[in-house]
N, C-alpha and C positions, 0 to 999 in steps of 0.2 A: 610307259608300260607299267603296269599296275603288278602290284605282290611283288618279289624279289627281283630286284632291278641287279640286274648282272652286265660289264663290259660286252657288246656284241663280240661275236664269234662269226656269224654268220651275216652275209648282205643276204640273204632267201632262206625259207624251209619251204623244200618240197615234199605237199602231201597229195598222196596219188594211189590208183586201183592196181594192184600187182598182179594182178589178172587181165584189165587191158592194156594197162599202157606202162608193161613192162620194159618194153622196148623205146620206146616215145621219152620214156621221160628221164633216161640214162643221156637220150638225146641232148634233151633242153639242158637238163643240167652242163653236159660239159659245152656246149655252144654258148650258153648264158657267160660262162667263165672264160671264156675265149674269143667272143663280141668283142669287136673293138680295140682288143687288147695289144696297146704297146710290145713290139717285140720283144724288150727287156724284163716282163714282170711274167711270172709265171701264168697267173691270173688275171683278169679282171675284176671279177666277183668271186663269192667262198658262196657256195651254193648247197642247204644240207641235204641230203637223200641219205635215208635210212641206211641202206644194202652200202651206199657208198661207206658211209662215215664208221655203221655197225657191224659192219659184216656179219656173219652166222648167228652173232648172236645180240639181238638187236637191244641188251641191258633194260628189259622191261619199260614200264611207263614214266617213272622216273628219270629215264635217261634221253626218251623221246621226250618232256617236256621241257628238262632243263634246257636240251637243244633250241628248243624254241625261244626260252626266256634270254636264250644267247642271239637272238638271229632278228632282224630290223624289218623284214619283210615277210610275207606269207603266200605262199604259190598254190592253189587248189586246183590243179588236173580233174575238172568237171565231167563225169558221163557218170549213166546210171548205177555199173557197176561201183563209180565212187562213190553213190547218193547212197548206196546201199552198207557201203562197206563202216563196220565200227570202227576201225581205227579212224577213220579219215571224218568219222563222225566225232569221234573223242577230241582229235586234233583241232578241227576247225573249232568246237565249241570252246576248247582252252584257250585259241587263238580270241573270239571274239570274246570272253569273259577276261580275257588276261591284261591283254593287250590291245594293238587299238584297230578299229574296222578300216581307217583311212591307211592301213598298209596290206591290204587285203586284197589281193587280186587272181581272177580266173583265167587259167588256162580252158577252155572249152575241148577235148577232144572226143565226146560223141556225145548222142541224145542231144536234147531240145532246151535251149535256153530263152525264153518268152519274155515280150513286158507289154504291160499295157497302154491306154494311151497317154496315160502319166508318167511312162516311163519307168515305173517301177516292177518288179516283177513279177509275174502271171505264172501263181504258185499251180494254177489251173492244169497250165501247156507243159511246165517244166520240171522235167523227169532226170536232171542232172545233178543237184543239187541237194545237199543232206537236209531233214529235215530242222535241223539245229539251227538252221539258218534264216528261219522264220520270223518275219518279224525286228529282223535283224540288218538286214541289207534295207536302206533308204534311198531311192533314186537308182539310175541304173549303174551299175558297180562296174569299175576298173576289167574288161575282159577280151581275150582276143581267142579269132577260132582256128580253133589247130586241129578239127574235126576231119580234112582232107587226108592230113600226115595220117593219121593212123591205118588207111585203107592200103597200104605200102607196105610192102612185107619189110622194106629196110628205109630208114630216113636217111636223105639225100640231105646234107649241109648244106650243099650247092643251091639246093631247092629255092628258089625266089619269094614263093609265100613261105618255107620255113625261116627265110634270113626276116621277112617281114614279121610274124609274128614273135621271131624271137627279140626284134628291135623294139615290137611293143612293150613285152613284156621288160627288155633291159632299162629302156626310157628312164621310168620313175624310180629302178632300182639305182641307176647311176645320177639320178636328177637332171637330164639334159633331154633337151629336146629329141623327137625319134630322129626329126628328118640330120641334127647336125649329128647324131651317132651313127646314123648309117653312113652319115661324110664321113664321120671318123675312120668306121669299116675299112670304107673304100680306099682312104689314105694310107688305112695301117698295110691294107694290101699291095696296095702301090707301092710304098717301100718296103715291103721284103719283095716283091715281084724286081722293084729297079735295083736291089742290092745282089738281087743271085743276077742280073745280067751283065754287072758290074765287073769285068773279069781282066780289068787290063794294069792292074796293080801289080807290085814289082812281087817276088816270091817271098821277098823277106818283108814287105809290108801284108801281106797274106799271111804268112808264118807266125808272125806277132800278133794277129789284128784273133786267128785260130787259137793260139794260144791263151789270150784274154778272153775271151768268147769262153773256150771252154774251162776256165776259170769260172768265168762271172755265170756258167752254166750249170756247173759245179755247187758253186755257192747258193745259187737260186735253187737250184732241185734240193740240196740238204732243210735250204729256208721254207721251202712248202712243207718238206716230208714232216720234219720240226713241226711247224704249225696245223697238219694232218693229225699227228699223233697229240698233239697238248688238246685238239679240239677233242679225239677222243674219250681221254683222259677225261675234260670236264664235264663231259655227259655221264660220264659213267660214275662220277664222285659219290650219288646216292646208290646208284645197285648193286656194284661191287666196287668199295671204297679201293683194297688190294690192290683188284687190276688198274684201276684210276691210280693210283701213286706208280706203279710199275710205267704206266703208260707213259708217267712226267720225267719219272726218269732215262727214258729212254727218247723223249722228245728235245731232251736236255744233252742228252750223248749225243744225237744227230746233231745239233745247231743250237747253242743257246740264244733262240732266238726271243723277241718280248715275251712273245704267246707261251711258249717251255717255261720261261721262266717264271711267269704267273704260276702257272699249273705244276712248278716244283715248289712252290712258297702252299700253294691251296693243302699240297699232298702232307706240307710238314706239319700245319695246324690239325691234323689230323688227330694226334697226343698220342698213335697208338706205338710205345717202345720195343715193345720184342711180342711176339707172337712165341706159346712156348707150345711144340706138337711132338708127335710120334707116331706115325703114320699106323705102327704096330700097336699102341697103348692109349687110345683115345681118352683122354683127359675128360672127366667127371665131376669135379671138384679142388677145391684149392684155400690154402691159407697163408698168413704172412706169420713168419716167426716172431715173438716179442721186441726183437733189436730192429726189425724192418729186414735183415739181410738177405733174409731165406724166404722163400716160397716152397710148400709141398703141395706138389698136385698127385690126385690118384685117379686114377683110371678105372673104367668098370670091370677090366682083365685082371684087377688085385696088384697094379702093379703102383708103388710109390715112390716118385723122383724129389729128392731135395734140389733148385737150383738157388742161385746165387741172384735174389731179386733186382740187381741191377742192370745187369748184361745179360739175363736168362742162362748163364751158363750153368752145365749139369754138375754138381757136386755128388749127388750118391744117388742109386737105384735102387731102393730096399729089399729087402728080399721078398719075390713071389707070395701074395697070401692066396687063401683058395675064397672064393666068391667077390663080387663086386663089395667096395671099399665103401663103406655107408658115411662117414666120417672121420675127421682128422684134427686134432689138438696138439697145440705146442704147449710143453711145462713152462710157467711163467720163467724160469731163468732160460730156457731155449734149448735147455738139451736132450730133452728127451721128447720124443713124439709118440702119440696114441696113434690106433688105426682101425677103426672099427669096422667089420667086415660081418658078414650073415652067418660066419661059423664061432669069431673071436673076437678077441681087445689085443692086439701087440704093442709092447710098450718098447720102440729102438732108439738105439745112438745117435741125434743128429751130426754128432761129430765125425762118427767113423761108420756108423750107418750099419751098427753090427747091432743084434738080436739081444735084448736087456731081459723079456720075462713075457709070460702069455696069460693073460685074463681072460676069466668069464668062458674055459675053451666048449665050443660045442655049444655054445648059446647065441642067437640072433640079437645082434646090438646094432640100433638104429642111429645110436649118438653116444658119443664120449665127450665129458670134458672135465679140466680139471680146475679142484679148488684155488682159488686165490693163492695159496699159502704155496703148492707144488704138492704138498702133502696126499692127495685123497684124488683119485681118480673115480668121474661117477660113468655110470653105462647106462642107459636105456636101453629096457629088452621088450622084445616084441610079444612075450607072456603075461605084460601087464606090473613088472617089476622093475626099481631100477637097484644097481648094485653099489654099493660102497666100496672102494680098493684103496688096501697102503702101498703109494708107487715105488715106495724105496724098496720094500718086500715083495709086492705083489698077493700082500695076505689080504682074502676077503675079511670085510669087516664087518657090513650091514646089509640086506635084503630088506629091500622097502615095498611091503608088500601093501595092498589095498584096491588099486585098480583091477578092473575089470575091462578092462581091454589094453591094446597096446598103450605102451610109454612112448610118447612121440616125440618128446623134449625136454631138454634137464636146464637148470639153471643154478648157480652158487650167490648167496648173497654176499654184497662185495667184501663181507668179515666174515665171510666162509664158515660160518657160522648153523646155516638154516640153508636147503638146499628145496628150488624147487620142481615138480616135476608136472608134466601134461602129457594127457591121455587119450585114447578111445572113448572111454566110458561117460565124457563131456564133463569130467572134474581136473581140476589142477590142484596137485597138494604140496602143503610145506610140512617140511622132516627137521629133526634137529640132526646136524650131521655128525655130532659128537656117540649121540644112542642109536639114533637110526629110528627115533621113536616118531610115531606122524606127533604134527603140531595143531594144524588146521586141515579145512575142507574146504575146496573153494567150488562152490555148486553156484550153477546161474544159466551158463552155457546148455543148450536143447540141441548140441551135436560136437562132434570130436573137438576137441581143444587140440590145435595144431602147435601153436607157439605161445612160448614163455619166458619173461624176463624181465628181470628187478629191475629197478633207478639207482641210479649210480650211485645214490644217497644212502640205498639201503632201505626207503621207507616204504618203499610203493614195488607190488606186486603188478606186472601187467599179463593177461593174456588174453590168445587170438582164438576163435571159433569157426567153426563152418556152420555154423549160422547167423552169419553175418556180422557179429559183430566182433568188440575186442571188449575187454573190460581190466578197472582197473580196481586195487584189493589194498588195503592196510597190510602191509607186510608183517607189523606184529600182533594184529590181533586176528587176521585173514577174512576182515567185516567189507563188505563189495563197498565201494565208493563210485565209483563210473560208471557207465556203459556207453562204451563210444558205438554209436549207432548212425548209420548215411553210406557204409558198401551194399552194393546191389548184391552183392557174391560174399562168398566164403572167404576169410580172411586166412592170407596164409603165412603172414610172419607180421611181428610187434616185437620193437625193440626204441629205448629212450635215448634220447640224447644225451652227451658228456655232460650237461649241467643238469640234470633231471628234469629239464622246464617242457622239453617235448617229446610226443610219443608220435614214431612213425606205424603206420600198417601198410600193408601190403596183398591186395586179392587179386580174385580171379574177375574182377567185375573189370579188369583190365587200366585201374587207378594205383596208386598209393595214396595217401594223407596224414596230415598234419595235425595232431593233437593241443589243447592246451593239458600238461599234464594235471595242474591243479586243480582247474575245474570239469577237463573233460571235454569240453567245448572243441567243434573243429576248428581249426585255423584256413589250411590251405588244403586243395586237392591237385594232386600232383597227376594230368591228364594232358596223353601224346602217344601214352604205348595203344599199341591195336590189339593185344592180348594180352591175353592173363601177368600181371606183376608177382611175380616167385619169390624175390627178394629185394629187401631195403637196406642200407648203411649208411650211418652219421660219418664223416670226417672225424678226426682228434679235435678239433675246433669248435666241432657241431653248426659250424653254416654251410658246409653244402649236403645235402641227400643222395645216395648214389642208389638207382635200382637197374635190376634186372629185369628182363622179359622174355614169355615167352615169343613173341614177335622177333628177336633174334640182336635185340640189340637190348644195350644199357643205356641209362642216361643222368647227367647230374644237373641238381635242381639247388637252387637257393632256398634256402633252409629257413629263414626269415619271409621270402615273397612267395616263395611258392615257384618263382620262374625258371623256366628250363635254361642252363646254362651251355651243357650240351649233350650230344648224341654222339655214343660210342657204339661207331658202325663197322662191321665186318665181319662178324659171326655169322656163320650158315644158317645154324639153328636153333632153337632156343636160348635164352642165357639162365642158369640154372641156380647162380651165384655172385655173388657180387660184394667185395672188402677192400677198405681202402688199407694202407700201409702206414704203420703206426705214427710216422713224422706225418702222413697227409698228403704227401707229395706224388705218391703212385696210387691206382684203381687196379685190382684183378678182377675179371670176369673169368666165370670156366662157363662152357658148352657144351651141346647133345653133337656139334660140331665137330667135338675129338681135340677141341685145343682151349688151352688158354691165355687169355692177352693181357697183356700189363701197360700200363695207357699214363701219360702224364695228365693230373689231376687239375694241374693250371693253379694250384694253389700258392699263394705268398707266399717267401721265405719269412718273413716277418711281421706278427697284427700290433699296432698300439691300441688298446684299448683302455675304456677309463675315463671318457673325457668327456665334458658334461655337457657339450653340443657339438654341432659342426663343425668338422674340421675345412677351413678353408683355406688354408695354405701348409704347404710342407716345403722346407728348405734343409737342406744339408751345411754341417760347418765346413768349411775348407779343408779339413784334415780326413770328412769323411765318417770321423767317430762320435757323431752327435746327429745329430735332427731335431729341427724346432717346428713345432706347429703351433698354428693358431686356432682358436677354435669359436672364434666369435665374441666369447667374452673378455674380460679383462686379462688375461693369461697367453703366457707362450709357453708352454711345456717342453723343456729341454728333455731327450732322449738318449740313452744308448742305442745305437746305432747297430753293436753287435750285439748286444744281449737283449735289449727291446725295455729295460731297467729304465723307471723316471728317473731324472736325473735331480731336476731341479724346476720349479717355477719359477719366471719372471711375472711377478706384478704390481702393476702401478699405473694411472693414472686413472678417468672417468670413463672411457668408451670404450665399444668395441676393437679387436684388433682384428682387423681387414688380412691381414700382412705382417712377413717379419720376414728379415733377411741379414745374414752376417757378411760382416766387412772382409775385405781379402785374408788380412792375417787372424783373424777369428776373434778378436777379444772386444769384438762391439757387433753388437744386435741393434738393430733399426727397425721400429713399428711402426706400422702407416695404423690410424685408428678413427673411429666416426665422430670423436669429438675434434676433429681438423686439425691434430696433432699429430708429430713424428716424435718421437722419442728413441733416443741412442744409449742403449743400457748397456752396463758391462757384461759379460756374457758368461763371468764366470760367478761374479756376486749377485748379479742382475738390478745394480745401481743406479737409475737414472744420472747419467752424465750433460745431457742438457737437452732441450727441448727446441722444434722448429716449427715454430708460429707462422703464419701467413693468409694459408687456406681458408676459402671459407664456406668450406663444405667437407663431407667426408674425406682422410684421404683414403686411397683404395688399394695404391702399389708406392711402393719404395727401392731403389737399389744404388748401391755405391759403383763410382766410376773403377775401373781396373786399378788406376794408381790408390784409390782410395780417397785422395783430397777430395772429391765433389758425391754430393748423392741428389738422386735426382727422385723428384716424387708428385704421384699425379690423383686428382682429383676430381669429384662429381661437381664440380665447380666449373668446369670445363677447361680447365688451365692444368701444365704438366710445370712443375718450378726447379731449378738448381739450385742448390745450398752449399757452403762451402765448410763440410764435415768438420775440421776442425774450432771454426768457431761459430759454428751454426748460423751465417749471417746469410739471408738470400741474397743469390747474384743476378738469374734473371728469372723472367716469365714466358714459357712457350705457351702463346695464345693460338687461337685458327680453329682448333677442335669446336663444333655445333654442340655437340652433346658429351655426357660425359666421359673423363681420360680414365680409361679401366686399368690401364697398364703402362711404364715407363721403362726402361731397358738401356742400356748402352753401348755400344757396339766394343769389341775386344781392343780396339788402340785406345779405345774413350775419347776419340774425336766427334762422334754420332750420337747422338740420341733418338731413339725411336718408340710413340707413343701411339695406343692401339684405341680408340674412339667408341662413343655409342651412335657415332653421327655414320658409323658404315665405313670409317677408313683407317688406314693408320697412316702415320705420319713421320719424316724422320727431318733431323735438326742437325745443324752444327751447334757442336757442344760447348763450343767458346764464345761465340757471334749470338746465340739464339737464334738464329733466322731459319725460316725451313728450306728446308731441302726439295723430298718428295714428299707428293701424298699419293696413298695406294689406294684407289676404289676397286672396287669388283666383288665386296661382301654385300651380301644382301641384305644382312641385317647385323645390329650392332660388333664391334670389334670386339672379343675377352682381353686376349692377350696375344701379345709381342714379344719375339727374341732374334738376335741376330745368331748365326754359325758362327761356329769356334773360329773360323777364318774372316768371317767379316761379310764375307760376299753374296748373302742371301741373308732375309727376313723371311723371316714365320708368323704368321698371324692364324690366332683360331677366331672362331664367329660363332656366332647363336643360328648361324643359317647351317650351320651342320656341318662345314667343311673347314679344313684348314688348309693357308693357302702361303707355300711360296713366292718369294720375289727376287727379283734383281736388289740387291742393294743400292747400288750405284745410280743405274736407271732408273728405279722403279718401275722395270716392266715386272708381268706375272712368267711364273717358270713353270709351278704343276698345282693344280686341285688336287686334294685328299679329299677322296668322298668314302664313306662304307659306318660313319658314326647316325644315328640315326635318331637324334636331338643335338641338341647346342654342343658346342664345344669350347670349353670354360678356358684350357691351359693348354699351351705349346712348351714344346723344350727338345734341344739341341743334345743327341751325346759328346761329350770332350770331342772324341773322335771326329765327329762333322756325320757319319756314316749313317747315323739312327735319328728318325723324329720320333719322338712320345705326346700323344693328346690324350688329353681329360675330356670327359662329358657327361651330361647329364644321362647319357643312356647306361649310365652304370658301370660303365668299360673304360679303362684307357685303352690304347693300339699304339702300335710300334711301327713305325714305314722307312722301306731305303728311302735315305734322303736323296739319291740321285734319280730313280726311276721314279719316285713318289708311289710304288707299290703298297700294300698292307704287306706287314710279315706275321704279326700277333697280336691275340687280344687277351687283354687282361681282365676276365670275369670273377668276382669274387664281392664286391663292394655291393651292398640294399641300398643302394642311394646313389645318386647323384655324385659326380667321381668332380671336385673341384679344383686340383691341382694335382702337378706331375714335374718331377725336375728327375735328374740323372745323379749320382754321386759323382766325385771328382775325379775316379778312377774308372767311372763309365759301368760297373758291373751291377749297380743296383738301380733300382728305378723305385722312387716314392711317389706314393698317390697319397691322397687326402678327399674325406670324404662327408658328404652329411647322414651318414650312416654313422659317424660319433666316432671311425678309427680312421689311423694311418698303417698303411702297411707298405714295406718291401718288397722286390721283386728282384728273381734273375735275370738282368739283362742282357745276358748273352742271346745272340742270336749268329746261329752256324751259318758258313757262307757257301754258297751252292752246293761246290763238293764235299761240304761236311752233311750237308740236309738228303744228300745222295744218297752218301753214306749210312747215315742213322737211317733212312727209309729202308735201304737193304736187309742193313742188322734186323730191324722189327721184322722183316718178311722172311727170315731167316736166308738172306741172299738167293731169294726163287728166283725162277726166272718164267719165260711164257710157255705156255703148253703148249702143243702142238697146234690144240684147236683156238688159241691165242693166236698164235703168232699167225696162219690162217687168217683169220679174221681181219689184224690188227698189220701187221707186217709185210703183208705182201710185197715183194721185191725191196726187202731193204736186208741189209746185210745181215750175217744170223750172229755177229756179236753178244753176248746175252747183256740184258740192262745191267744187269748186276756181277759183278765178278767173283768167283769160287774164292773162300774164306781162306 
């Protein structure tokens, strides 16, 4: 299947005329699923039908296609009425552009299905078939006629040609011959026919035989319902994300069956943490307090809530103002809040949410914000002026008068020094903010200057236009230096990044992009929204981009590639706003929706940066409080671990270092490096203690046995070798590897050694003998790396064929494929616990999977590059990558287990539960428990 390759869900999709064969094809569907069918499975086949699966509300186009990208077959109910109808014209053409024509088959049930005498179809005679289909169909295509069935005001199961053509059609769905599935039919009916005539069993072997029955009948109907509802669920993931996690959860409550519990892991990558609403105060706008703690959102009713940005709880309701809230400022220390409305400027207590002083009363203020220092509160007025205020007084101080039309934006230079302002009039000016006296004129712009804002440096003035462009200005002498020129549209926000090296815009031409600030130059264009872009925000870090849309969602982009990271789905309508939270770790969006969401930003806990190439390996010391990476040259750079502080350099010999890894009790480091040496440094002087000569070729991995006496180390020489750590002497050579040994490892008692090839396999050894053991084929293409589980009993191997792959230890049979990385995959890694895999890849992501279902749980986005290693810390909470993006960074490894991911879904939805016209739709006969339980 071509574009997003998804686990099936579906053995059929049936697409068909709701106007003829409404009735017909409620038929096929449940007879397809009940063909054949063993008494003990619910089903046979999972068969989709819209009305079945969607009920009332069939989740627009997005939900009908995912359906399909889920579903192995394609069912087209042929008559005119379907030749004619668009859905079934949309359908079939996504099927045949998607996916593939050899799973394509016709149901016929009215009008004329033609071919000529080639056997292909006679577009001439045939009036059943959409015209998408043209051109399309070669030779005469997969089809059976069910054209009698419809002339019946009801279908007869019994019906002899209906059991025949529904045999047709099951054949290729089940892959067996027709004539042995109608035996099957027949057999399946024969014993239930010879088991109800069966009647001479004792009572009490009846009473048992009832009791397990309705058991095992019990369990099967919650097992459908479960996988009813998770199929739901994943159709509906793009058009309303909400009811899609609602849906996993409650597929989850019935039976956590495989299919639930995929579609409860889908729901929790979600990011989105609390939804903050009020049914009465529709939410307008929002910002984060300087500490990260606080969120204030306002609403268009005047009304302002402080919550507590972690749990969304409500801390204080401000008092009522009169007209809708135009803006909102936190004072750099957090305690005091502006509030800018169509009448005032309120300046309140965030502490105790009581009334401090009133600004500007009786004037139209579009923006407030305040100077660096806390000192000076500015206002924008809708008369063309902005205002000067002292916040500890609330005494006016300056009127910056000179435009001619509104003041649309204010901005402080970051020594609060020089304040700048944007207009109607299509000028933007700088003030001294000490006199209030103007400085410059910044003329260029041929239509309103919408937005304004300095570089974090202080040097560089930017602003945005509506026409079209953005431009950038000398901050001290206000002399134009840029014109950032390439939106189609009116630009409606500019703001730079934390290092002043890039300027993001943001228009209506339904893009954002990527500046070079120094010379102006574009970088990237940030294209995926279908509407207008409202707003932009950098991270703390300045690598990822966060916008708004009006299309209803947000989204974060890589700030260096341009690439979409992801889509923040679930707002109704517009998103109006969009700021990240000052550690980076949380995103606000507010809506024309009435609410606003707080969303995990998927960002590290920790960046190394600083390093003068690739980083290709990261390792933890044993204690936890350190990290060494490599980064291709002559160096290993020791790290703190908590504060992210260099520690120290180890350097010393003539090659690259491949590799490094510390011995169990931590005071010796070991490098694998490309001039065919190992070298054993001290870990705290970084002394070379002695060297291991042999190889003769790169080596590429290195690791010490658990006791620590042997280290074992492997080579593009195609040989993996043991040494015996204390006097460096080699003890043997594991040969057998074709190509070369990328990786070495040793199993947790250090009886095992297991080594990961370029030759497609890996391989595992007795540690004392050399002799091998297993070899593991089944990669497709070279091996990266090898690890055994904390317990011993499973190997891990990643590949350059994109999956990483479980094994038997013992046996070396295979246990599970990790598929969903989409290039190579460099590094595998085990948590302490056994419970978590972690892989690296070149698609820029690590991913997190239970190690027992081999599911995804998580993906690590954040790294420009190619992601080349991944290990766990010793106490399992953190997870290091390493990168050729030139960092290492940290992560939370936590990952919540069902009933914790239930849970946080709840909290985020504020524990809703289904509507009426939900539950309707979605629920029918199942018990009215709600998903979620009252707080």
């Amino acid at each position: 299947m071509r574009g997003e390759i998804q686990e099936p869900q579906f053995d059929a999709f049936l697409s068909y005329s709701h106007a003829l064969d409404g009735m017909l094809a409620p038929a096929v569907q449940n007879e397809l699923q009940r063909f054949a069918k063993p008494w003990y499975r619910p089903r046979a086949l999972r068969v989709f039908r819209d009305e079945a699966v969607m009920g009332a509300n069939p989740g627009l186009w997005p939900a009908i296609e995912r359906a399909m990208r889920s579903s192995r077959w394609f069912i087209l109910m042929a008559s005119p009425e379907a030749a004619k109808s668009k859905w079934v014209a949309q359908e079939t053409d996504f099927w045949m552009r998607e996916c593939s024509p050899e799973t394509f088959l016709i149901a016929l049930t009215d009008g004329t299905l033609a071919f000529d005498e080639r056997g292909n179809i006679d577009w001439s005679s045939t009036d059943s078939l959409p015209d998408v289909l043209r051109d399309r169909l070669h030779g005469e295509p997969r089809w059976v006629d069910l054209r009698r069935l419809n002339k019946t005001e009801r279908v007869n199961r019994d019906d002899p040609r209906f059991r025949e053509g529904i045999a047709d059609l099951a054949a290729p769905l089940r892959g067996v011959d027709k004539d042995q599935l109608i035996g099957e039919h027949i057999r399946q009916h024969r014993k239930i026919m010879r088991a109800a005539r069966i009647g001479t069993a004792t009572l009490t072997v009846l009473l048992i035989s009832a009791l397990v029955a309705a058991g095992l009948a019990y369990v099967q109907t919650k097992t459908a319902q479960s996988r009813q509802l998770a199929a739901n669920s994943n159709a509906l993931f793009d058009a309303d994300p909400d009811l899609a996690s609602l849906l996993a959860v409650q597929a989850h409550n019935t039976h956590p069956s495989t299919e639930a519990t995929t579609s409860l892991y889908s729901a929790d990558s979600l990011l989105l943490r609390k939804q903050l609403s009020d049914p009465t105060n529709p939410v307008s706008s929002l910002v984060f307090s300087p500490d990260g703690r606080t969120v204030a959102t306002a609403s268009d009713g005047g009304i302002v809530q402080l919550r507590e940005a972690e749990s969304g709880q409500l801390l204080h309701t401000l008092a009522e103002h009169t007209g809708p809230v135009s803006s909102l400022a936190f004072s750099p220390n957090g305690e005091t809040i502006a509030i800018a409305t169509s009448r005032a400027v309120q300046l309140q207590e965030t502490k105790s949410g009581g009334h401090r002083r009133t600004l500007a009363d009786g004037r139209g203020s579009s923006e407030v914000v305040f100077s660096p220092d806390g000192r000076t509160v500015a206002i924008a007025d809708s008369d063309g002026t902005a205002q000067l205020w002292e916040a500890s007084s609330g005494r006016p101080l300056h009127t910056l008068t000179g435009h001619t039309g509104p003041v649309s934006s204010l901005a402080f230079s970051p020594n609060g020094e020089t304040i700048a302002t944007a207009g109607g009039d299509g000028t933007a000016r700088l003030w001294e903010v000490g006199s209030g006296r103007p400085l410059h004129i910044l003329t260029g712009h041929t239509g309103r200057v919408s937005s304004v804002a300095f570089s974090p440096d202080g040097r560089t003035v930017a602003t945005a236009g509506y026409d079209g462009t953005a431009r950038l200005w000398e901050a001290s002498s206000g002399q134009p230096r840029e014109t950032l020129t390439g939106h189609t549209g009116s630009v409606l926000s500019v703001l730079f990044s934390p290092d002043s090296g890039t300027v993001a815009t943001a228009s209506d031409d339904g893009t954002a992009r990527l500046w070079e600030a120094s010379s102006g130059q574009p970088r990237e264009t940030l294209t995926g929204h279908t509407d207008w872009v409202l707003s932009v925000a950098f991270s703390p870090d300045g690598e990822t981009v966060a916008t708004a849309s009006r299309d209803g969602s947000a989204r974060l982009w890589n700030a260096k590639s341009g690439g979409q990271r992801r889509t923040l789905a679930g707002h109704t309508a517009q998103v109006d706003s969009v700021a990240f939270s000052p550690d980076g770790r949380t995103v606000a969006t507010a809506s024309d929706d009435g609410t606003a969401r707080l969303w995990d930003s998927g960002q590290p806990r920790r960046t190394f940066t600083g390093q003068t190439g690739s980083v290709g390996s990261v390792v933890f010391s044993p204690d936890g409080k350190a990290v060494a990476t490599a980064n291709g040259g002559l160096t290993v750079q020791m790290w703190d671990a908590a504060s992210g502080q260099p520690l120290r350099a180890l350097t010393d010999g003539t090659g690259s270092v491949d590799s490094a890894v510390f011995s169990l009790d931590g005071r010796t480091v070991a490098t694998a490096s490309d001039d065919k040496i190992v070298r054993l440094r001290d870990a705290g002087s970084g002394r070379t203690r002695r060297t291991l000569v042999g190889h003769t070729g790169s080596v590429l991995s290195v690791a010490f046995s658990p006791d620590g006496s042997t280290i074992a180390t492997a080579s593009d020489d195609k040989t993996a070798r043991l040494w015996d750590a204390e006097s460096g002497h080699p003890l043997r050579t594991l040969t057998g590897h074709t190509g070369w040994v990328n990786s070495v490892t040793f199993s947790p008692d250090g009886r095992t050694v297991a080594t990961a090839g370029g030759d497609r396999t890996a391989r595992s050894w007795d540690a004392e003998s050399g002799q091998p053991l297993q070899t593991l084929p089944g990669h497709a293409e070279s091996v990266n790396s090898v690890v055994f589980s904390p317990d011993g009993d499973a190997i891990a191997t990643a590949s350059d064929d994109g999956t990483a792959r479980l094994w038997d230890a013992e046996s070396g049979q295979p246990l599970q494929t990790l598929t969903g990385h989409t290039s190579r995959v460099n590094s595998v890694a085990f948590s302490p616990d056994g419970e978590t895999i972690a892989t690296a890849s070149n698609d820029q992501t690590a991913r997190l999977w239970d190690a027992e279902s081999g599911r995804a749980r998580r993906t690590l986005t954040g790294h420009t590059a190619s992601v080349n290693s991944v290990t766990f810390s010793p106490d399992g909470s953190t997870i290091a990558t390493a990168s050729n993006d030139r960092t290492a960074r940290l992560w939370d490894a936590s990952l919540p287990d069902e009933a914790g991911i239930k849970a946080r879904i709840c909290s985020a939805l504020n524990q809703r539960n289904f509507t009426p016209e939900e539950r309707s739709s979605y629920l029918q006969g199942l018990p009215t428990t709600p998903a979620c339980p009252d707080p």
